[in-house]
N, C-alpha and C positions, 0 to 999 in steps of 0.2 A: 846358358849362352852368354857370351861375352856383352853387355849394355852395349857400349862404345860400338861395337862393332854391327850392331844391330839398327842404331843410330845411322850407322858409316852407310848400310844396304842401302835403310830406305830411302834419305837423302839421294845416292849417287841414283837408284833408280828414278826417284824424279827428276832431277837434275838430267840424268842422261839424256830421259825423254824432251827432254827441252833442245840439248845442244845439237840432237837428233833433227829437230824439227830447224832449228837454225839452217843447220850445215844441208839438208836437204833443200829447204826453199832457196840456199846464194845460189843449188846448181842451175837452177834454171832461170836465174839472174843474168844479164850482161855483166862483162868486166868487172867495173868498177862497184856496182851493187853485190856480185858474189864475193869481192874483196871484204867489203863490208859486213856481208851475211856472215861470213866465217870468222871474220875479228868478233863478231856478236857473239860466236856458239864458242870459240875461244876463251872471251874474257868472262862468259857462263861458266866454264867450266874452274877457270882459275881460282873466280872468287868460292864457289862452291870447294872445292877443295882446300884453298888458305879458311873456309870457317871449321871444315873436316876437323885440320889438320889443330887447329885452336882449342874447339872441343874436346878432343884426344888427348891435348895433353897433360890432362889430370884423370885420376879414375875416377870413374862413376861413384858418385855419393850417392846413398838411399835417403832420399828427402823422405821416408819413415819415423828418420832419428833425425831431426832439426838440429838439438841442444851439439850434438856430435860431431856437427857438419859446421857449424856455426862456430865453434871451438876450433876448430883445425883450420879455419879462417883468420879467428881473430889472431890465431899463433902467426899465422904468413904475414896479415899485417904490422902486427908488431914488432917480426925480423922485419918487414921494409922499412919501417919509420926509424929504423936505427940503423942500417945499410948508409954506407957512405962510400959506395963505386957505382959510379953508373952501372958496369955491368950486373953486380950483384941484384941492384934496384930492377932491371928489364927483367931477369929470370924471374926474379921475387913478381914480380907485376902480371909477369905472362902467366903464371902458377895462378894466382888470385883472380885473374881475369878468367883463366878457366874455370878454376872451382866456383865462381860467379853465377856461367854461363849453364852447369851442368845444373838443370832441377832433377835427376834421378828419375823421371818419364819419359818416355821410349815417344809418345805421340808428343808430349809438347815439348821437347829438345828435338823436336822433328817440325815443329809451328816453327820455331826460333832460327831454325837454319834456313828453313825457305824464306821468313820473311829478312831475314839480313842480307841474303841473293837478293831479293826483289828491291831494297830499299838500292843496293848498289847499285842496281839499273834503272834504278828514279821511278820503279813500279810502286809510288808511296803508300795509293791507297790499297793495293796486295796487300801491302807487308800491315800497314795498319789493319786491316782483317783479322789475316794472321795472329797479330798480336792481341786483337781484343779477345779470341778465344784460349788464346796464355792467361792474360790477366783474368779470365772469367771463371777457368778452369783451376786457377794455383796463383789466388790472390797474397798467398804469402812471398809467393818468389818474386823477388825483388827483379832481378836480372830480367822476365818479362815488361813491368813496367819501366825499365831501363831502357830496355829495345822501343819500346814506344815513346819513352820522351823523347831518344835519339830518330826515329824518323818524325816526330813531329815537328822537332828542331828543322831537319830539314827542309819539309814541307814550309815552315815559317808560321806556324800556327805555334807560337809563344807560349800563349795561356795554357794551353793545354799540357804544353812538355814542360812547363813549370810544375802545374799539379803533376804530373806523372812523377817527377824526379823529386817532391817531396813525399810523395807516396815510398820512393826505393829509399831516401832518408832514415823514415819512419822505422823503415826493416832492415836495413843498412847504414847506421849511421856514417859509418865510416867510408863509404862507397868514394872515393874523389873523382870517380868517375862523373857520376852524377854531380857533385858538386863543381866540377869542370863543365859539366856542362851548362850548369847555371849561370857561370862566370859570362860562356860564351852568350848565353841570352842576354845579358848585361851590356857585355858587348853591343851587340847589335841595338840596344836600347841607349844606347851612348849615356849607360850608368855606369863611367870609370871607376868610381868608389867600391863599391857595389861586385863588380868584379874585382877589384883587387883584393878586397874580404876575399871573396870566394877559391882565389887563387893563392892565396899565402894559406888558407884552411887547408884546401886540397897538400899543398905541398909539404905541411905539418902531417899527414897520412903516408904521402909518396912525396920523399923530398927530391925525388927528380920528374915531378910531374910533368908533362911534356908544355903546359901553358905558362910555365913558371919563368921562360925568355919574354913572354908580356908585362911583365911589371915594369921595367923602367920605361914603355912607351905610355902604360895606363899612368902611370904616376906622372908624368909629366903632361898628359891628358888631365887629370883631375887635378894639377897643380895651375893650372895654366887657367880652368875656368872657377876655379873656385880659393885661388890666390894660396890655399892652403900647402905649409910648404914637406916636404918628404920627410 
């Protein structure tokens, strides 16, 4: 049987039973609360299918063969880092981003979809559950401890989705995902230096990184307090 598609069930059935539960509780809402109930089992649905639809679009790797999987990566990244069209770079990016996401397990590529639903509706510590039985289960797969630096960024718990995102480092070096998001902890630690390492690194991987329009405001942040000139 098809992975991907088996993937596809189990998600849409939980997923269903969720939007189910949505769209039943707005009917016995007033007005403007079932308005509301149903934009909820709506935007349930949407994000669950835009992560479907992400997941899908590379085949199923058998995380059996690591060395194989690993290799057909580092090929996608090294067409992006020499890509010079946007457009090329977005296909290039969206490819990697799947092959990323896909660990070759039917249960934990089914942790990974719920907890990225739940993180999008600010269900933080869900999807951090979620996730700590990814990282517990398939501490090589990078893409788990990804998903968790990324909701713990959210959450604003720093420390922790800095270890997280040097952990996908570690097994990823090249990830600029992860290293984008470190920029962004930088950011928010008003260490402008600091993030612009991390953003011209990222951008040396994917030269159209999407953080890569912050440099000239970080540079003139970091120029401005520390006289150092561009």
């Amino acid at each position: 049987m098809n992975c991907t598609r088996q993937h596809s069930t189990a998600l849409g059935a939980n997923v269903g039973e969720r939007v189910h539960r949505h769209a039943t509780g707005a009917l016995a809402l007033g007005t403007e609360d079932r308005h509301r109930g149903f934009v909820a089992a709506l935007t349930l649905l949407a994000v669950a299918l835009s992560i479907s639809i992400a997941m899908a679009a590379a085949p199923a790797l058998a995380w059996e063969n690591p060395p194989e999987r690993q290799a057909r990566i580092e090929t996608l990244l090294d067409m992006l880092g020499k890509s010079n069209t946007h457009g090329v770079a977005v296909r290039l990016d969206q490819v990697i981003q799947a092959q990323w996401l896909h660990s070759g397990d039917e249960q934990i590529d089914g942790w990974v979809r719920e907890a990225m639903v739940a993180r999008h509706l600010n269900r933080l510590d869900e999807a951090i559950t979620l996730l700590d039985r990814v990282v517990e289960a398939a501490p090589e797969y990078a893409e788990g401890w990804n998903q968790r630096a990324a909701t713990f960024y959210k959450k604003k718990d720093d420390e922790r989705s800095l270890a997280d995102i040097e952990r996908v480092l570690e097994l990823q070096p090249r990830h600029y995902g992860a290293i984008s998001g470190r920029a962004l902890i930088a950011i928010r630690a008003g260490d402008a230096q600091t993030a612009i390492d991390d953003i011209e690194a990222a951008r040396r991987i994917n030269p159209f990184v999407g953080l890569a329009n912050m440099l000239p405001a970080l540079r003139e942040v970091r120029n401005r307090t520390t006289g150092r000139p561009i």
